[in-house]
MMTF fields as JSON, N, C-alpha, C and O atoms, coordinates in Angstrom:
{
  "mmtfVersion": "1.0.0",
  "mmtfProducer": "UNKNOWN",
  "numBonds": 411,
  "numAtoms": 412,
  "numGroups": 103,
  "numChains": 1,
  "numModels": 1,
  "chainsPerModel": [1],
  "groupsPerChain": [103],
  "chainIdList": ["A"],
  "bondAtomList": [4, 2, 8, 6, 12, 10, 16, 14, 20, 18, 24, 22, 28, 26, 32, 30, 36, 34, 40, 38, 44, 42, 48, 46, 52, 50, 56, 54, 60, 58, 64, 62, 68, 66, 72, 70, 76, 74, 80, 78, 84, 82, 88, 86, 92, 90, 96, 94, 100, 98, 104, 102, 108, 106, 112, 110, 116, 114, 120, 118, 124, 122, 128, 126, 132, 130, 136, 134, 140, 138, 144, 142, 148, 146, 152, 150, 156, 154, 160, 158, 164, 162, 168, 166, 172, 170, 176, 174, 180, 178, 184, 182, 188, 186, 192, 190, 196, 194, 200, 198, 204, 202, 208, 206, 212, 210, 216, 214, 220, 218, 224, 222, 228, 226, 232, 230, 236, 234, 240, 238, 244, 242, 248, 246, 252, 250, 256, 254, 260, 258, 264, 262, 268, 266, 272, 270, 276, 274, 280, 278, 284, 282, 288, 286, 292, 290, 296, 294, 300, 298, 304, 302, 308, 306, 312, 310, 316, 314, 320, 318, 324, 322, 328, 326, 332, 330, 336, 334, 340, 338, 344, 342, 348, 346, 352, 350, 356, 354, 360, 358, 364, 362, 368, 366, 372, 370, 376, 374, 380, 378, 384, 382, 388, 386, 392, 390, 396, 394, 400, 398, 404, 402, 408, 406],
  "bondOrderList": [1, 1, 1, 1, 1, 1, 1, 1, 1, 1, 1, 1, 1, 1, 1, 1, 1, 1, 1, 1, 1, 1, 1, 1, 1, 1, 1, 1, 1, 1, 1, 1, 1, 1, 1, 1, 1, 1, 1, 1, 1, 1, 1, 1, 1, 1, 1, 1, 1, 1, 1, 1, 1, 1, 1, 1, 1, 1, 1, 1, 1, 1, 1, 1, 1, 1, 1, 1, 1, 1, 1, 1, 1, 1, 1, 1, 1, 1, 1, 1, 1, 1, 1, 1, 1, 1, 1, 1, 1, 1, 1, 1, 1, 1, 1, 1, 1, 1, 1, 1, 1, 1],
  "groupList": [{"groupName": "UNK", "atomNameList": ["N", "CA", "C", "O"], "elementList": ["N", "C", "C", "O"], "formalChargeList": [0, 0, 0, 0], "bondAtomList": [1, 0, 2, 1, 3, 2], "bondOrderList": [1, 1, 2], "singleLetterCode": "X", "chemCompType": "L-PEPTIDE LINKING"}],
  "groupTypeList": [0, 0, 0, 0, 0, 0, 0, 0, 0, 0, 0, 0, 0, 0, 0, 0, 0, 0, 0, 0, 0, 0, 0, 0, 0, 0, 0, 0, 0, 0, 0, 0, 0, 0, 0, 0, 0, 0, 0, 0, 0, 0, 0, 0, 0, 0, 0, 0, 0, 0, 0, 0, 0, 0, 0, 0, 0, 0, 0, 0, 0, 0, 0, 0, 0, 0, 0, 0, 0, 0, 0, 0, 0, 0, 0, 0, 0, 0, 0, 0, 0, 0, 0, 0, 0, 0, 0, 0, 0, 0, 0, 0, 0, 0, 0, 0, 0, 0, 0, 0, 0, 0, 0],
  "groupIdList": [1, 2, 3, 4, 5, 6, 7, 8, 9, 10, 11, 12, 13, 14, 15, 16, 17, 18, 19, 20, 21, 22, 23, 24, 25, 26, 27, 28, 29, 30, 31, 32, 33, 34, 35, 36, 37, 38, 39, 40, 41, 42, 43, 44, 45, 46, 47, 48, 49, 50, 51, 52, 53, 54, 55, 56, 57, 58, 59, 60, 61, 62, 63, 64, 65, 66, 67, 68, 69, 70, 71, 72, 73, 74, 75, 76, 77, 78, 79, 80, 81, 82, 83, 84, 85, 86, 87, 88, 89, 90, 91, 92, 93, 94, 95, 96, 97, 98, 99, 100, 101, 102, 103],
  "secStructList": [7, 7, 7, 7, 7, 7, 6, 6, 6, 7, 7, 7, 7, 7, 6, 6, 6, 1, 7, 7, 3, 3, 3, 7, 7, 7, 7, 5, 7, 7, 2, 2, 2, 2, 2, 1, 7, 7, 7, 6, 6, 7, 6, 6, 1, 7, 2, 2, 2, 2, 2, 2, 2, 2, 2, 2, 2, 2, 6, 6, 1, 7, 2, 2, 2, 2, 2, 2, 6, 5, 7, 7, 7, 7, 3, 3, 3, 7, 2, 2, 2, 2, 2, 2, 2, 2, 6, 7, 6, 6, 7, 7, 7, 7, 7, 7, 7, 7, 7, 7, 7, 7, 7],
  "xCoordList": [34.811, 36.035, 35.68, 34.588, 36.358, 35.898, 37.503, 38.668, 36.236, 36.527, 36.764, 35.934, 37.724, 38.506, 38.47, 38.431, 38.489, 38.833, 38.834, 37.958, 39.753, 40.587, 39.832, 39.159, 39.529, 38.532, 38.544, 37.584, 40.552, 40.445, 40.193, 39.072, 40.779, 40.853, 39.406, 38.881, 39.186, 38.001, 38.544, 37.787, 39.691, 40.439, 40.217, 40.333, 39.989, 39.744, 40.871, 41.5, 41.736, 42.998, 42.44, 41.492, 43.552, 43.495, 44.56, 45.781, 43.904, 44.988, 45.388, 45.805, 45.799, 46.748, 48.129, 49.178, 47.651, 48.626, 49.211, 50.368, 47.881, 48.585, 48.717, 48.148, 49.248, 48.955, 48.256, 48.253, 47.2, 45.947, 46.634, 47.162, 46.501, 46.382, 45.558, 44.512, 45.494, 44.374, 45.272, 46.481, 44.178, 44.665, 43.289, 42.166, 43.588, 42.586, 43.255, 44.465, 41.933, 42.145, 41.153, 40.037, 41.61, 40.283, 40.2, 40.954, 39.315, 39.081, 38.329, 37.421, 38.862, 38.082, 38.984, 40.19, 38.171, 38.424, 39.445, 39.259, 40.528, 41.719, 41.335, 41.954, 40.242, 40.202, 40.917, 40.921, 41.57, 42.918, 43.724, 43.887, 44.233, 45.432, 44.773, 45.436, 43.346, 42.77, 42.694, 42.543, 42.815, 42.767, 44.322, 44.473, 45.292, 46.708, 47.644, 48.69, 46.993, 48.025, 48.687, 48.167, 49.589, 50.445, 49.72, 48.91, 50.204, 49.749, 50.791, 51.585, 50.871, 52.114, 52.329, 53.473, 51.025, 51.469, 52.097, 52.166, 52.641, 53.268, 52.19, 51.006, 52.853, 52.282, 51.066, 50.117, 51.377, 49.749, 48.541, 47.46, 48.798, 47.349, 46.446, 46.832, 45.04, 43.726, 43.577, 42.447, 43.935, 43.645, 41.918, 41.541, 41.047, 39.844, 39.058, 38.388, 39.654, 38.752, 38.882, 37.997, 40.227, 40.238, 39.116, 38.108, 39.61, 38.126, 37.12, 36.547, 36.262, 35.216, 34.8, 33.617, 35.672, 35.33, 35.469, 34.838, 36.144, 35.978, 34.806, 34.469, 34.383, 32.932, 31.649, 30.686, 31.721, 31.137, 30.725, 29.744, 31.935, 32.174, 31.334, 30.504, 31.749, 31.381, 29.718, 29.065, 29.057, 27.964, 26.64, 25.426, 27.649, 26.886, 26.695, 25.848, 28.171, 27.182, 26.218, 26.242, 25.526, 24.407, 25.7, 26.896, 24.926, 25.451, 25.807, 26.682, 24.719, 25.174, 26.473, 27.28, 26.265, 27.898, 29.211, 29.915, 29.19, 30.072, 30.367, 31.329, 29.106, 29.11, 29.691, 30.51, 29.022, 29.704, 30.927, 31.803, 31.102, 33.436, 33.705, 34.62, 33.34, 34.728, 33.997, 32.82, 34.933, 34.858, 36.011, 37.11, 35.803, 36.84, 36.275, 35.156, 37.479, 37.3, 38.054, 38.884, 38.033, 38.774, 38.505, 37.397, 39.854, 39.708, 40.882, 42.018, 40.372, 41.365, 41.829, 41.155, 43.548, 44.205, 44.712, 44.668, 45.272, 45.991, 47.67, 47.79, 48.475, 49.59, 50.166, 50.852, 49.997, 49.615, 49.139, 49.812, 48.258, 47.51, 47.663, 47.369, 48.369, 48.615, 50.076, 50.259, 50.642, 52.028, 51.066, 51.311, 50.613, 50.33, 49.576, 49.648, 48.594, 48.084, 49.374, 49.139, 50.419, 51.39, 52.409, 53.43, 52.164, 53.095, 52.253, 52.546, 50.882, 50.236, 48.74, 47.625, 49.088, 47.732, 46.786, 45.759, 46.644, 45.608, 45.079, 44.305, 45.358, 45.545, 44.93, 43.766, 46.357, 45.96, 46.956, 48.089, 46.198, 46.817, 48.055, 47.965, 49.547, 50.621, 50.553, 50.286, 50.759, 50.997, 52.379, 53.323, 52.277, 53.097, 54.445, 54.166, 55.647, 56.801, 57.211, 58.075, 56.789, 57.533, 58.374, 58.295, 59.205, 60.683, 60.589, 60.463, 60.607, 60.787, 61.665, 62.214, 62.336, 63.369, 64.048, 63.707, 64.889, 65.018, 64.888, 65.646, 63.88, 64.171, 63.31, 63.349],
  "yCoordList": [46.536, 45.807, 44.473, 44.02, 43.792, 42.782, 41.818, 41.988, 40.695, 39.519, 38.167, 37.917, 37.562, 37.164, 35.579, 35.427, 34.254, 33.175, 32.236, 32.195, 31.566, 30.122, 29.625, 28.979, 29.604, 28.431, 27.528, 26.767, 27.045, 25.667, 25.34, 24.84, 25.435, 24.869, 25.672, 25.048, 26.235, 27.846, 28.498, 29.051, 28.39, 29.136, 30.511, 30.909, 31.322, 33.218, 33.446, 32.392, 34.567, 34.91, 36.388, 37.074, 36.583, 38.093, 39.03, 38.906, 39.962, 40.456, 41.032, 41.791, 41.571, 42.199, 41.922, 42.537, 40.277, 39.223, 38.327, 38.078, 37.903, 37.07, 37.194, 38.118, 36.516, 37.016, 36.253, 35.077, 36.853, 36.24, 36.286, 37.276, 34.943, 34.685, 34.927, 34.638, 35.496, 35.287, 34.019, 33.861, 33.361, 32.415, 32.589, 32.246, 33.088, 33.388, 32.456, 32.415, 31.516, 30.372, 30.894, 31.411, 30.712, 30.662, 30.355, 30.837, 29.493, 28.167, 28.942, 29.651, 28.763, 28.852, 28.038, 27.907, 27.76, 26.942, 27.951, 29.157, 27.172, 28.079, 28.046, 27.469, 28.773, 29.015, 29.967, 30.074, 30.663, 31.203, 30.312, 30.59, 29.104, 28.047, 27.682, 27.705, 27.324, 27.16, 28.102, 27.677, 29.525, 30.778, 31.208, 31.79, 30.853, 31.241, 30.314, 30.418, 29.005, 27.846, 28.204, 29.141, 27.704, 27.405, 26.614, 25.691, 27.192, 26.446, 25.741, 26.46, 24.481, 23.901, 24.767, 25.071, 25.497, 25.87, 27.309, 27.851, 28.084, 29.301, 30.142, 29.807, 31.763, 32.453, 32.957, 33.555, 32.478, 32.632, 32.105, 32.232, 31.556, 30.668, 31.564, 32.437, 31.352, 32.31, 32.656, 32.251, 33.002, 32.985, 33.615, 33.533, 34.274, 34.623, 33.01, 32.535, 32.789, 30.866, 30.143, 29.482, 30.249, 29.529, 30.486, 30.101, 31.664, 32.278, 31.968, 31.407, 31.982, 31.471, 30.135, 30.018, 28.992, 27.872, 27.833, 26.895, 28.616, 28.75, 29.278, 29.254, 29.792, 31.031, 29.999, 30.17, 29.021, 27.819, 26.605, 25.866, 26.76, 25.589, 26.224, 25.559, 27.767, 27.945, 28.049, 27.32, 28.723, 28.518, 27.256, 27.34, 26.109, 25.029, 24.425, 23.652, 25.319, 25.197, 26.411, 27.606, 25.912, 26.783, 27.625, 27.355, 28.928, 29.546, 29.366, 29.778, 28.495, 27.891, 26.821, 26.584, 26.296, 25.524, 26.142, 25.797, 27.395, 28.581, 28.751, 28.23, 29.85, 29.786, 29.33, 29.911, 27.663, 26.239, 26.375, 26.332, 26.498, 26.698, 27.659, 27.795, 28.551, 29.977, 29.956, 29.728, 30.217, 30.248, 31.114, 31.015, 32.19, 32.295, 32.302, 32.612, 31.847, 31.558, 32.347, 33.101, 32.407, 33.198, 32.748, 32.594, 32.569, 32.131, 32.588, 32.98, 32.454, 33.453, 31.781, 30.915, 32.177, 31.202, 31.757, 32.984, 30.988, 31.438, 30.768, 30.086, 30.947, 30.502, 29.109, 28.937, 28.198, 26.82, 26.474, 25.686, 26.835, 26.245, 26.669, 26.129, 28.099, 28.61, 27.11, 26.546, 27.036, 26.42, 24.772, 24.555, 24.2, 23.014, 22.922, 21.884, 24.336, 24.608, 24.894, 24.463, 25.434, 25.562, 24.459, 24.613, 23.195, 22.214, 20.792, 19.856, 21.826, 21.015, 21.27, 21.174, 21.6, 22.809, 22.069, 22.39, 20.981, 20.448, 19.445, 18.621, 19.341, 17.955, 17.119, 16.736, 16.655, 15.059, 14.362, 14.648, 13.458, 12.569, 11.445, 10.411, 12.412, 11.274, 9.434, 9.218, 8.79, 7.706, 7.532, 7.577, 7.342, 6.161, 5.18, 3.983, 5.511, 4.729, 3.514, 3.663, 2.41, 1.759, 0.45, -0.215, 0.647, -0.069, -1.659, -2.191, -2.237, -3.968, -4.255, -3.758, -5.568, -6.159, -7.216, -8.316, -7.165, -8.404, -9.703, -10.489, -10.319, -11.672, -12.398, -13.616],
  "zCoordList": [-72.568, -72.861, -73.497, -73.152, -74.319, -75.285, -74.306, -73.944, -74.323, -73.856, -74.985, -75.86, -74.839, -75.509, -74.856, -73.635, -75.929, -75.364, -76.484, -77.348, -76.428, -77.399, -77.773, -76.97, -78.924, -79.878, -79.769, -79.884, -79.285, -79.77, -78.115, -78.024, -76.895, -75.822, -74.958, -74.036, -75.12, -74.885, -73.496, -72.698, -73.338, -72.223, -72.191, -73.35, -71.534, -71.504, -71.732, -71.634, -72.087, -73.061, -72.596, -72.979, -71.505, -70.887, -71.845, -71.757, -72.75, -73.115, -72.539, -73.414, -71.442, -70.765, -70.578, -70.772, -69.934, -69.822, -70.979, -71.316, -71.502, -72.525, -74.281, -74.861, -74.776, -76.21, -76.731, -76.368, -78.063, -78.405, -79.888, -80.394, -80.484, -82.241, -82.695, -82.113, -83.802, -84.647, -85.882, -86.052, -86.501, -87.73, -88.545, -88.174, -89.514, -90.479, -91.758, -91.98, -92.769, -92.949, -94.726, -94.669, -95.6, -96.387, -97.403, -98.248, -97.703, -99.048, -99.701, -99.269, -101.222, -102.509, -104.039, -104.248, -104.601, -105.412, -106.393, -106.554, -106.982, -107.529, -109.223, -110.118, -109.306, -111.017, -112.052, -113.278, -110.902, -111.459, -112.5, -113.689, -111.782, -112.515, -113.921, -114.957, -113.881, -115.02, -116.21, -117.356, -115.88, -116.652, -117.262, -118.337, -116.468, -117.037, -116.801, -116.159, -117.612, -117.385, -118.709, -119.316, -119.175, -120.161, -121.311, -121.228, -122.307, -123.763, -124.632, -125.24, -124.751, -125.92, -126.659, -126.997, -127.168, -128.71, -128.757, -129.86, -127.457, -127.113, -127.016, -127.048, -126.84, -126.848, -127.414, -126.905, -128.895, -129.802, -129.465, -130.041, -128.565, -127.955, -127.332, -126.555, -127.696, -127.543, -126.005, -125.731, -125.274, -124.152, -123.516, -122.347, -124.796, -125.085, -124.362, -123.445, -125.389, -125.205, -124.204, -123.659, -123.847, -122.168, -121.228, -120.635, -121.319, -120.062, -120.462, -119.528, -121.645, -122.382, -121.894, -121.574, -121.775, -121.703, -120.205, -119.717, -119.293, -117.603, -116.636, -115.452, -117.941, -117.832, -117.866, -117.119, -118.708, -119.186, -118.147, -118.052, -117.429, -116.751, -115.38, -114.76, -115.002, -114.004, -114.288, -113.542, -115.103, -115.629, -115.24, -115.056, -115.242, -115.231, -113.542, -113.095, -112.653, -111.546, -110.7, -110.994, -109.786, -109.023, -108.617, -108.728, -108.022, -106.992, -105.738, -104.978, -105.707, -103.985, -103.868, -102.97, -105.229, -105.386, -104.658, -103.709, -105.716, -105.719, -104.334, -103.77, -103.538, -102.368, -101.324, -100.611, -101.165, -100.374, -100.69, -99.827, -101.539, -101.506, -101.63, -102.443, -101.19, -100.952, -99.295, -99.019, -98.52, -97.168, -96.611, -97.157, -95.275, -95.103, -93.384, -92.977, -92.59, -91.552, -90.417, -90.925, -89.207, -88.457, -86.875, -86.362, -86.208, -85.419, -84.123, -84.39, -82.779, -82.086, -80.809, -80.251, -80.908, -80.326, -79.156, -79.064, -78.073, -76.973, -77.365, -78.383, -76.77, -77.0, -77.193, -78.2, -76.446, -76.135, -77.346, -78.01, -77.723, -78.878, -80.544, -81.61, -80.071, -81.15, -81.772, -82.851, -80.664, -81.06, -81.385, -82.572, -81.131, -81.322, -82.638, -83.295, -83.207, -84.535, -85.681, -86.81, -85.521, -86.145, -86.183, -86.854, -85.404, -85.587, -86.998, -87.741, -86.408, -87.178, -87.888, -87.375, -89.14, -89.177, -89.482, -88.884, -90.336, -90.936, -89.974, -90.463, -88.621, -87.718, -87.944, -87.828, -88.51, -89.039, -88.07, -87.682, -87.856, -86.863, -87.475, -88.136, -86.743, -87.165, -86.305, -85.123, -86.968, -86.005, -85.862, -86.651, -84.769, -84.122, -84.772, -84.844, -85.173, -85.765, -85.075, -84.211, -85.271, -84.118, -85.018, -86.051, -83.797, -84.027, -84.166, -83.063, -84.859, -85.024, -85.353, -86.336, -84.345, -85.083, -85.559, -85.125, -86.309, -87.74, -87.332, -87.9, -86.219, -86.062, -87.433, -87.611]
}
């Protein structure tokens, strides 16, 4: 039987009892947008040459560049935490609003 426990809090997460998240997360650089952006000059525009010159670009870095940014990650939540990752995914820390007044 496979045993199960919260990444983020490392609580055990009985599935029997409780329910287990998964949040699967995964970075890579969007060279898509670069390949089928829009051209002023309409439709007639080479779109040969934009991949050409994307091919170029990627060219000039290592592989391990490449590598280092595409990531994909995976990670198993308990409930509690699932809700506190979904209020706030990137956790970044909000501050604090505080009230002053007009003297």
């Amino acid at each position: 039987m496979l045993h199960y426990s919260c990444d983020a809090c490392k609580r055990p997460i009985n599935t029997n009892t409780d329910i287990r998240h998964v949040v699967k997360i995964e970075v890579f650089p969007a060279i898509e947008d670069q390949v089928c952006g829009c051209h002023p000059e309409g439709d007639d525009a080479d779109h040969l040459e934009d991949v050409q010159d994307l091919l170029e670009r990627l060219d000039d870095h290592d592989d391990e560049d490449l590598d280092e940014a595409t990531k994909s990650l995976r990670f198993d939540l308990c409930d509690e935490c699932r809700r506190r990752f979904v209020r706030n995914p990137l956790g970044l820390k909000a501050g604090k609003k505080l009230g002053f007044s007009n003297n």
